[in-house]
N, C-alpha and C positions, 0 to 999 in steps of 0.2 A: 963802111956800114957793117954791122953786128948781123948776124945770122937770126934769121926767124923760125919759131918751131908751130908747127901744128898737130896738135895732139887729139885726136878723135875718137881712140880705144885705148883709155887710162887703165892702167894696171897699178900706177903708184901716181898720189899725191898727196904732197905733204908740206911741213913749214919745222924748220929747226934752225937751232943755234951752234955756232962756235964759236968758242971765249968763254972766257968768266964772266961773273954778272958784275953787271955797271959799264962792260965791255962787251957783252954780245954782238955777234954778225949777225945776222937773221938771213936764213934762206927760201927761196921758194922753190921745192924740186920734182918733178916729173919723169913720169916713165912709162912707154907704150910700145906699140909698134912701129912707132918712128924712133925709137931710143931712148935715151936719157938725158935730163937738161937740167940745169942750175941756174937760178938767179940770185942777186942780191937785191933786199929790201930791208925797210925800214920796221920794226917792230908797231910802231903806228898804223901801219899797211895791214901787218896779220892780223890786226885787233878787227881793223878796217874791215878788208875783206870776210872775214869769220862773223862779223854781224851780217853783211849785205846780202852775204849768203844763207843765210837762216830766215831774213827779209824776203827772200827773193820765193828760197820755196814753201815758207809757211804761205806767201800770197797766192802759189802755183796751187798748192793743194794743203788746205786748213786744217785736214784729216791728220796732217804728217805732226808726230811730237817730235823731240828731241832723241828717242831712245828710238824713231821708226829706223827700219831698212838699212841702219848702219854699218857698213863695209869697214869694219877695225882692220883688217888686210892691208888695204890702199890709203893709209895715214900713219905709217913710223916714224920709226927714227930714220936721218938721213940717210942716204945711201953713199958710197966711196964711188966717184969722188965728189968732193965740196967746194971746185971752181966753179967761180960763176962765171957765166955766158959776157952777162954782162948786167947793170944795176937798175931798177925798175922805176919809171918815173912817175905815171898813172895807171891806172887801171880800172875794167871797165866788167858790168856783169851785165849777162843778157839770160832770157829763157828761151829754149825750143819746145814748144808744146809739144810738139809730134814726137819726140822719141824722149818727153820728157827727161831733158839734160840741161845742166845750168851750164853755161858760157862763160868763162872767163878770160879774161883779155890783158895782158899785162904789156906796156909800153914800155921799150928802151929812154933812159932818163935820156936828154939831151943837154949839152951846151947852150949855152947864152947864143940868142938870136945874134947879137953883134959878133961874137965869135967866129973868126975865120978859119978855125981848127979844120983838121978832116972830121973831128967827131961832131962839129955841130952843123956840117956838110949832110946836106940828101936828108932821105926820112927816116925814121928813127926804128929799129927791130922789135917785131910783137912776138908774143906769145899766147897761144890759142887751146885754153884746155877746155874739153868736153867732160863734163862730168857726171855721172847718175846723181840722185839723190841722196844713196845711199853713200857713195864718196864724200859726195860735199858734206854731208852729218859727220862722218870721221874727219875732213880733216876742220871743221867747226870745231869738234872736240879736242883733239890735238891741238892745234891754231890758240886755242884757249887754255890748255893747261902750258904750251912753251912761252906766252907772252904769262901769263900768271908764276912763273917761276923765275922771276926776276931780285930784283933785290929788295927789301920790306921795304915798307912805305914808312914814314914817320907817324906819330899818334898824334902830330898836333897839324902839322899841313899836308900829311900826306906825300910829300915830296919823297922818292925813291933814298934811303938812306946809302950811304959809302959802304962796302961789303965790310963784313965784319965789326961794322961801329954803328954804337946805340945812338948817337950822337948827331943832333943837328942844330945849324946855327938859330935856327927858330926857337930853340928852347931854352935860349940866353936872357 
């Protein structure tokens, strides 16, 4: 089994890429007073999470825009190093009223239930980040400029084009 992190007093979190585009890795990375931690995820995931999180505390407090309380500090660029832990399968947000902090949960993917591996043995490894509002607005903002900086879309379906080429078979 994969190591589990609980993260309660965020200092850094964030979502970036390594590769080129059409090739991105996408990561999710953290840093507090328990350390530093690295995941891998899916670019569908950062889009994912980046909306549910803006859902979660405009419902908390309708007062809050986009430009409130935002902590630019605790949502860079990655940090060295860029191994992941391990790669994210679901994930899950909650809200703490009391010390208004948004919850986020991220699960270790697994193996196929038929799977007799040791990886799809036992339970699978979370990760637990505590975040202000002010956090989760940064990395909303971030989280949306790194999946927005991917490869152009085409002008007729839209589909991610090949880097460097104007060119897609839709427009044959």
């Amino acid at each position: 089994m994969s190591a589990s992190f609980h993260f309660e007093n965020l200092a850094y979190f964030t979502t970036g890429t390594v590769g080129p585009k059409g090739q991105r890795i996408f990561f999710l990375q953290a840093q507090g007073d328990d350390g530093q931690m690295c995941v891998r995820l899916e670019k569908q995931q950062v889009a994912a999470l980046a909306d549910y999180l803006e859902q979660v505390i405009t419902q908390a407090d309708p007062s809050i825009t986009a430009s409130s309380d935002i902590d630019l500090n605790s949502a860079g660029e990655l940090l060295e190093p860029t191994v992941p832990e391990w790669v994210v399968g679901g994930m899950s947000l909650a809200y703490n009223e009391d010390r208004q902090h948004v919850i986020v949960i991220a699960e270790e993917l697994r193996g196929d239930e038929d799977d007799d591996s040791e990886f799809a043995a036992g339970d699978s490894a979370t990760a637990r980040f505590s975040l202000t509002f002010g956090q989760a607005r940064a990395f909303i903002s971030r989280a949306r400029d790194v999946v927005a900086d991917g490869r152009d879309p085409c002008p007729f379906c839209s589909r991610p084009l090949a880097p460097g080429d104007a060119w897609c078979p839709c427009s044959n």
